[in-house]
C-alpha positions as CSV (number, residue, x, y, z in Angstrom):
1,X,124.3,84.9,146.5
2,X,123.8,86.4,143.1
3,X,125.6,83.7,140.8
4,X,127.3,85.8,137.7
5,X,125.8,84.2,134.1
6,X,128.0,86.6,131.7
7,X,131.5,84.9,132.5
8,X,132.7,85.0,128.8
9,X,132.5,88.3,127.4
10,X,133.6,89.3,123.9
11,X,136.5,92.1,123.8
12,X,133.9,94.2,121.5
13,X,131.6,94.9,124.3
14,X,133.8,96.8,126.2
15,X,134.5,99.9,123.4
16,X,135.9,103.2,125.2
17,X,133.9,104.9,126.3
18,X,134.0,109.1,125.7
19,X,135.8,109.3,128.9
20,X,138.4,106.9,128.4
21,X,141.9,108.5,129.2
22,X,143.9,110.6,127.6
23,X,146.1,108.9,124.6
24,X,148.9,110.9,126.4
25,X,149.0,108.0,129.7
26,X,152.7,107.5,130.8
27,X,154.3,104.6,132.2
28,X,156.5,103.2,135.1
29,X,160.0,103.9,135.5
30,X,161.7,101.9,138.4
31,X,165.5,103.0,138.7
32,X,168.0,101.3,141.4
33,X,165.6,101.4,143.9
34,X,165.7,100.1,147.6
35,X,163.8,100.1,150.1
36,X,163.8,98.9,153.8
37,X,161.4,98.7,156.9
38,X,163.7,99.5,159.8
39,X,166.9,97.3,159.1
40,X,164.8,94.5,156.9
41,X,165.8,95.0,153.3
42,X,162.9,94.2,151.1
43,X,164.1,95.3,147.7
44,X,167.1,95.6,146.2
45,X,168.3,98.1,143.5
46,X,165.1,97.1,141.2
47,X,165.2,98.7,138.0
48,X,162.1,98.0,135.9
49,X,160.7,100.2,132.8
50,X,156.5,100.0,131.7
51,X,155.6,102.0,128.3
52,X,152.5,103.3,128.2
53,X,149.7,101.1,128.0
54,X,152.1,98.2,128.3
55,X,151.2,95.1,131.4
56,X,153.5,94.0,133.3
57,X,153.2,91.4,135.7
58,X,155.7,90.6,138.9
59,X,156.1,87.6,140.4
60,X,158.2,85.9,143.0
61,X,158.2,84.3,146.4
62,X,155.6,84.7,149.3
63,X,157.0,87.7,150.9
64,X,159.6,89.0,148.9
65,X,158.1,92.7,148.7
66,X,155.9,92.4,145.3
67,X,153.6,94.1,147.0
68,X,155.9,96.7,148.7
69,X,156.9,97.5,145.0
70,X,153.4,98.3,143.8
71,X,153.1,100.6,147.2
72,X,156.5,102.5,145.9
73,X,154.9,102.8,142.1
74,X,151.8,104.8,143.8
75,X,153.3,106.6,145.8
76,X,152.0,104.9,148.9
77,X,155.3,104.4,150.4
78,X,158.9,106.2,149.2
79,X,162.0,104.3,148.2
80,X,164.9,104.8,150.4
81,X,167.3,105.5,147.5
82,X,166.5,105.1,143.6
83,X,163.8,107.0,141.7
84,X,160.3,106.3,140.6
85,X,157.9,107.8,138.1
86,X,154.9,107.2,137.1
87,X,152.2,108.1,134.8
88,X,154.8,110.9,134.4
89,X,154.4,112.0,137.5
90,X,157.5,111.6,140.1
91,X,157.5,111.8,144.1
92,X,154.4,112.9,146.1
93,X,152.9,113.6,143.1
94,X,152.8,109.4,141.6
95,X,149.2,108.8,144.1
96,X,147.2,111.2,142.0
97,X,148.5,108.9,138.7
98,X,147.9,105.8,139.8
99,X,145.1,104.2,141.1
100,X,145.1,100.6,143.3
101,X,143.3,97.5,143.6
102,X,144.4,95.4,146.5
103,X,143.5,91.6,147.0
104,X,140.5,92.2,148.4
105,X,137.3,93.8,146.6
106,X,136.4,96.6,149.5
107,X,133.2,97.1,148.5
108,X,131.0,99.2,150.9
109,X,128.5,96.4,151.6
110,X,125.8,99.2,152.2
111,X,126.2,100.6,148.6
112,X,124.4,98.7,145.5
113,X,126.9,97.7,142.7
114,X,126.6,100.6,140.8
115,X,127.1,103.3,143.6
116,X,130.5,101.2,144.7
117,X,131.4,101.6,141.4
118,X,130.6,105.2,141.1
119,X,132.9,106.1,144.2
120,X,135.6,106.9,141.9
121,X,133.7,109.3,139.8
122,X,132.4,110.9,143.2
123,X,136.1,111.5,144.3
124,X,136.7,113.4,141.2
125,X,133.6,115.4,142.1
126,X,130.5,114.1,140.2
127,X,127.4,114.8,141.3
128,X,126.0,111.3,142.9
129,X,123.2,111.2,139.9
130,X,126.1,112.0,137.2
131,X,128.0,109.4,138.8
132,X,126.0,106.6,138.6
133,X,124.4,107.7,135.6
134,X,128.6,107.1,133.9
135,X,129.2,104.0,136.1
136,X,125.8,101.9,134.7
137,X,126.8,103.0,131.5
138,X,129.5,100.6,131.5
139,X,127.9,97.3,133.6
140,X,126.6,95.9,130.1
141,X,130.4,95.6,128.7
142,X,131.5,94.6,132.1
143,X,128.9,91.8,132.5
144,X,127.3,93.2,135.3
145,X,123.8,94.4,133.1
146,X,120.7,93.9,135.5
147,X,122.8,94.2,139.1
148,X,122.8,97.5,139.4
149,X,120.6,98.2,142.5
150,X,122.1,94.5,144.2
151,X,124.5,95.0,146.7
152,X,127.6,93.1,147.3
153,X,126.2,90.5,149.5
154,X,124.5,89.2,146.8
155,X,126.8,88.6,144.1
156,X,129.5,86.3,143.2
157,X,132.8,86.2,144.2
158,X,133.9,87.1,140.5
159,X,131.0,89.9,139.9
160,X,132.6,91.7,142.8
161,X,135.9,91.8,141.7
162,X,134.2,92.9,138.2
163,X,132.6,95.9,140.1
164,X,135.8,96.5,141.8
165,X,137.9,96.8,138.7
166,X,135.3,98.7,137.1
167,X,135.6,101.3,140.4
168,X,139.3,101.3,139.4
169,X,138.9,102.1,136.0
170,X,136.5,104.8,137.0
171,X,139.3,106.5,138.6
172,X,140.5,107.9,135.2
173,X,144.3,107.1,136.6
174,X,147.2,106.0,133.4
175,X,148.4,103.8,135.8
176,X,146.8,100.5,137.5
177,X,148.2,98.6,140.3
178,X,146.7,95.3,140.8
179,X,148.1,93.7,143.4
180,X,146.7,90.0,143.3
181,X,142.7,90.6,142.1
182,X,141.9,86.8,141.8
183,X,143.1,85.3,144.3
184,X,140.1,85.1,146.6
185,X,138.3,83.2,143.6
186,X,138.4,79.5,143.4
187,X,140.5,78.1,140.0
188,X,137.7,77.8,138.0
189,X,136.0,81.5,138.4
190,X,139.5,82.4,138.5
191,X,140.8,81.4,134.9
192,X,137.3,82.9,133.5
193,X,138.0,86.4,135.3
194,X,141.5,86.4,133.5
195,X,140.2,85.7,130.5
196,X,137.3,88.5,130.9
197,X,140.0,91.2,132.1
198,X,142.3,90.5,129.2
199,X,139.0,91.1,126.6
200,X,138.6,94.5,128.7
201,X,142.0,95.7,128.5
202,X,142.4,94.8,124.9
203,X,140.1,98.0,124.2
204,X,140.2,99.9,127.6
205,X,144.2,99.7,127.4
206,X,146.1,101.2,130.9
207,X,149.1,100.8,132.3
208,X,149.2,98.1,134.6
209,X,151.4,96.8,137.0
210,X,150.3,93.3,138.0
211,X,151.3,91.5,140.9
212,X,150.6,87.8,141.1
213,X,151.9,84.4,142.6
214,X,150.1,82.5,139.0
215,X,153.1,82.0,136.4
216,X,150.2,81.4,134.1
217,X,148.0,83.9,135.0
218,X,151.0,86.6,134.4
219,X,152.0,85.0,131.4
220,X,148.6,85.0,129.8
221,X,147.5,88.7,131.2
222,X,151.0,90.7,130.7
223,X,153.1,92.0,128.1
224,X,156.5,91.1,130.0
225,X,156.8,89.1,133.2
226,X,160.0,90.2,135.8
227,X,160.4,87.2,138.1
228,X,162.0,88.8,141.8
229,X,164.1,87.2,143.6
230,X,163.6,86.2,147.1
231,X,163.4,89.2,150.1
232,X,165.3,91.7,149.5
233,X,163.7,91.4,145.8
234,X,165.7,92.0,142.6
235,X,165.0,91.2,139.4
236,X,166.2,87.9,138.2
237,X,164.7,87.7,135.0
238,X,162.0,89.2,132.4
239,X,159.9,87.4,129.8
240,X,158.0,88.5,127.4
241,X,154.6,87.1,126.0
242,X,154.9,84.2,124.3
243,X,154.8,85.0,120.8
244,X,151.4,84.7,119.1
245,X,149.2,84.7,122.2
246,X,145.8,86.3,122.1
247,X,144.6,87.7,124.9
248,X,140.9,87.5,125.3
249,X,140.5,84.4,123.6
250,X,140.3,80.8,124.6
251,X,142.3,80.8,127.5
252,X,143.0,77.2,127.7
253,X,144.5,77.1,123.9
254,X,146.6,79.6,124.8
255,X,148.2,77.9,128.1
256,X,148.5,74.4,126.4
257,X,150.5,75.9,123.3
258,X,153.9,74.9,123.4
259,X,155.2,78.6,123.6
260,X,153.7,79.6,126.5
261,X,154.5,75.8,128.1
262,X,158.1,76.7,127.5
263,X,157.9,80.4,129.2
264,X,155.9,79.1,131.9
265,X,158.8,76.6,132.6
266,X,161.3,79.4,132.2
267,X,160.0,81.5,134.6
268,X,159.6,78.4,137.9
269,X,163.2,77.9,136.9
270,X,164.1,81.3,137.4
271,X,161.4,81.2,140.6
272,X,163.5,78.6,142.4
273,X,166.7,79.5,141.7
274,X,165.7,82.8,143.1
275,X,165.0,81.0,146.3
276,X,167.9,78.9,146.4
């Protein structure tokens, strides 16, 4: 296995590049929405508002329909009452505006780096050269320089997940669902990959909805935090970022300061009485 050398990354390497997204990206809006699988409530008149450009992360409880939630934002699954838009898009039309990463990295284990990457170009209809030609572009600013042609066999647990988001930027979507990226990495590769992401989206900005059992890793990646409630979720309280934090830097000043000590705290209050 490839071992990745370019953990720590400086937010200037990752300038836009020309075909960054249009400044006009919309966000999430999440209005009394429910939604049920047969006679199992899983959430519960959630109401939840993302400006454009603007992270927000969710956490809560094993099984308490985080994930569902990120399903109903891409249009993956409908609510059962409520309404969603995003990326200014509502119904059906929410899939083309969003685009998913789920826990796992899916790459095709056949395809070198680069060409897993490119897949999102070649569903918007690149020519295969044109699309890796765009993808490699970027593997300097995403670490990733030199492993074009490996595939995913050979790299690290955290280059993956690089070429992963990379696929999912590609995608040219407003809106990103993450639903739980590092949680395959040990905590070590872990708390390097969340410093790395937050360097990237300081200057490849998106609309991200983040899902996440870390209270510091939402804390530390997001804008605003909503803490759900156990199944059927609702929302039992929102944070915002503790004042001052910068994203991209060093990641362990940031979790020791005494702000972000006392929203951490906050929010496993608000976790277990949500349980209770």
């Amino acid at each position: 296995m490839r071992q990745d050398t370019k953990m720590s990354v400086d937010a200037k390497e990752f300038a836009a590049a020309p075909d960054s997204p249009a400044s006009a990206a919309a966000g999430v809006s999440m209005r009394a929405v429910t939604h049920s699988y047969g006679s199992l409530r899983t959430i519960d008149r959630v109401d939840l508002e993302v400006r454009s450009h603007e992270v927000l992360s969710l956490v809560g409880p094993s099984g308490c329909g985080k994930s569902t939630l990120l399903e109903l934002v891409c249009g993956l699954r409908d609510p059962d009452s409520g309404s969603i838009s995003a990326g200014g898009a509502s119904g059906g039309a929410r899939l083309a505006a969003c685009a998913f990463m789920p826990q796992r990295d899916l790459l095709f284990p056949w395809l070198s780096a680069v060409d897993n990457a490119a897949l999102a170009l070649r569903n918007r209809g690149l020519r295969r050269a044109e699309a890796r030609s765009r993808a490699a572009e970027r593997f300097g600013r995403f670490g990733l320089e030199g492993f074009e042609a490996v595939r995913p066999g050979e790299l690290s647990g955290g280059m993956r997940q690089r070429v992963a988001f990379l696929r999912t930027l590609l995608s040219d979507k407003p809106v990103l669902a993450l639903d739980e990226p590092f949680a395959s990495l040990d905590a070590i590769t872990r708390a390097e990959m969340q410093e790395w992401l937050a360097g990237a989206l300081k200057s490849e900005p998106r609309t991200i909805v983040l899902v996440t059992h870390d209270v510091e890793e939402a804390l530390y990646l997001s804008d605003r935090v909503a803490v759900l409630s156990a199944r059927p979720a609702r929302v039992i309280d929102e944070l915002a970022a503790p004042a001052g934090l910068v994203r991209g830097g060093d990641r362990d000043a940031a979790v020791t300061d005494p702000a972000f000590v006392a929203a951490r705290e906050r929010a496993m209050l608000a976790l277990r009485e949500g349980v209770g």
